[in-house]
C-alpha positions in Angstrom: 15.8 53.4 -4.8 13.2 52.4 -7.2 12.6 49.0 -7.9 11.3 46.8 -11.2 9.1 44.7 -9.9 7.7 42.7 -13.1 7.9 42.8 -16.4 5.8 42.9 -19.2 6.7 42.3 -23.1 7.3 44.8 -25.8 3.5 45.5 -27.4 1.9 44.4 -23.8 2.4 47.2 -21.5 2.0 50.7 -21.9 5.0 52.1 -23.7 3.5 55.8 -23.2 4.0 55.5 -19.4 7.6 55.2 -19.8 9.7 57.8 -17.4 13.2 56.3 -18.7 14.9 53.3 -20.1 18.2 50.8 -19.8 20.0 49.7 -22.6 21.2 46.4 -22.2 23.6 43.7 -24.1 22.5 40.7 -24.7 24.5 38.8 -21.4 22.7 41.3 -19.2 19.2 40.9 -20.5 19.1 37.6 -18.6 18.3 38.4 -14.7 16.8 38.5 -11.8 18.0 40.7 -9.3 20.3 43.5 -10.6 21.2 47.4 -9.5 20.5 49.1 -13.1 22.3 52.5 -13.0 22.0 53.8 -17.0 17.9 54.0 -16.6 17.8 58.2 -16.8 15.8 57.9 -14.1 18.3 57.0 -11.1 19.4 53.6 -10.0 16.6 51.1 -9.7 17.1 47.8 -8.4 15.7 44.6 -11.0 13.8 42.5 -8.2 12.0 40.2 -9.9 10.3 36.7 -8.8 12.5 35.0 -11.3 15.2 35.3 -14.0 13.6 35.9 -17.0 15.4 36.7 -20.7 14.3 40.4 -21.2 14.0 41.5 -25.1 14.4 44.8 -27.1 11.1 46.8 -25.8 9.6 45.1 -22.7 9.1 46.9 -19.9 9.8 46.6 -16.3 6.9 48.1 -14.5 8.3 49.9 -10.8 7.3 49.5 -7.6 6.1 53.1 -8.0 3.3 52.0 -11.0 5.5 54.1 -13.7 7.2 51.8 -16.3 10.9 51.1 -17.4 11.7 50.3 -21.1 14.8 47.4 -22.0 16.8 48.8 -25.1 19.1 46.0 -26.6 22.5 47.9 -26.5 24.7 47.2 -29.2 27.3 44.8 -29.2 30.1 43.4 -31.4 28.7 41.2 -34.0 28.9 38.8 -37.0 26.6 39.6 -40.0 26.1 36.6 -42.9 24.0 37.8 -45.9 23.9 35.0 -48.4 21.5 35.5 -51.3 21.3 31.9 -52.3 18.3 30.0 -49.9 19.4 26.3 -49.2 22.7 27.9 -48.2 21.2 30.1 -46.2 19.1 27.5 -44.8 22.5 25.4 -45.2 24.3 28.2 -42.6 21.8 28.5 -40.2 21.6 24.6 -39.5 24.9 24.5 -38.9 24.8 27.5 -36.2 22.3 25.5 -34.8 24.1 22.7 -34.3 26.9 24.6 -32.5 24.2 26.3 -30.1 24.6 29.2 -31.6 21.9 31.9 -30.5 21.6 33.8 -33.4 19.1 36.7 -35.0 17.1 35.3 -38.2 15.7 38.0 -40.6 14.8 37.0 -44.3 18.4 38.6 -45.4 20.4 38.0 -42.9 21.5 36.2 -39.8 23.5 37.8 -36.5 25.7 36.4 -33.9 27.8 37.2 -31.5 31.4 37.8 -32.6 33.7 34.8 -32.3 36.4 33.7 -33.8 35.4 30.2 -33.7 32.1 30.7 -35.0 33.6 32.8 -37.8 36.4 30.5 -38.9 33.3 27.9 -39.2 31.2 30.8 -41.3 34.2 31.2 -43.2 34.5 27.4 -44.2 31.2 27.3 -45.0 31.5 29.7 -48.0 30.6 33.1 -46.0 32.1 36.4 -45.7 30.9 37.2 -42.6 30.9 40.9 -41.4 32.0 42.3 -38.2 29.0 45.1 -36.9 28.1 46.7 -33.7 24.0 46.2 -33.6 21.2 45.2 -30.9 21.4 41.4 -30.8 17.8 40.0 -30.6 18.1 35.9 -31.0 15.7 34.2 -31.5 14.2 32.9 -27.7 14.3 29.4 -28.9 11.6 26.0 -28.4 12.3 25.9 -24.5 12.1 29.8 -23.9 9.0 29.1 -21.9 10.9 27.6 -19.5 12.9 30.7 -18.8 10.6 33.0 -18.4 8.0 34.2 -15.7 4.8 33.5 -17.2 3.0 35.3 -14.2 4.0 38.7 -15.9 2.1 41.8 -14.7 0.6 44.0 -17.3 
């Protein structure tokens, strides 16, 4: 079995070498050591120094020198669009404070469904929108500390 033996992130590796990818949820793109069976290339086992929090387009280079790409598989969602800034600002502060990882663009935020969450969203003047898309949170000030920073490229 072939095994992923670093990891590199998405723009820092060579995405041409690619022989095959795994599409991964959010939950599973935090790991260490893992059989990945979905890659189209055969099972290969994730054996890596450390856990790290793998993102939408890094790579896992193989023990073999060919290259793995991580594809955020979609998930069950929760999808705020709010046109008005300060409560947009307003709505993210208060994910924040409930530790909430959560996927900023200029329109919109994403989070993981949850009825709690949404019951909040809902009595802070949202309609929030149940979708099935790639979550991508932002990593957050102490992501360093959860990844390898010894990455081989």
């Amino acid at each position: 079995m072939r095994r992923a033996i670093a990891m590199a992130r998405c723009g820092d590796w060579p995405a041409e070498d690619a022989i095959g990818a795994v599409k991964l949820d959010y939950e599973s793109r935090y790991r260490r050591r893992v059989r990945l069976d979905d890659t189209g290339i055969g099972p290969v086992l994730l054996d890596l120094p450390q856990a790290v929090i793998l993102a939408d387009g890094d790579g896992l280079k193989l023990n073999d020198g060919h290259w793995l790409q991580v594809l955020s598989a979609p998930e069950p969602l929760l999808e705020i669009r709010l046109s008005d800034p300060q409560h947009f600002m307003s709505v993210a502060w208060h994910l924040g404070n409930h530790h909430c990882p959560a996927d900023i663009t200029a329109d919109r935020i994403r989070v993981r469904h949850d009825s709690v969450i949404e019951t909040m969203l809902k009595g802070q003047g949202c309609a929030p929108e149940p979708v099935q898309a790639a979550f991508n949170p932002e990593r957050g000030a102490y992501h360093h500390q959860l990844t390898n920073h010894h990455e081989e490229r």
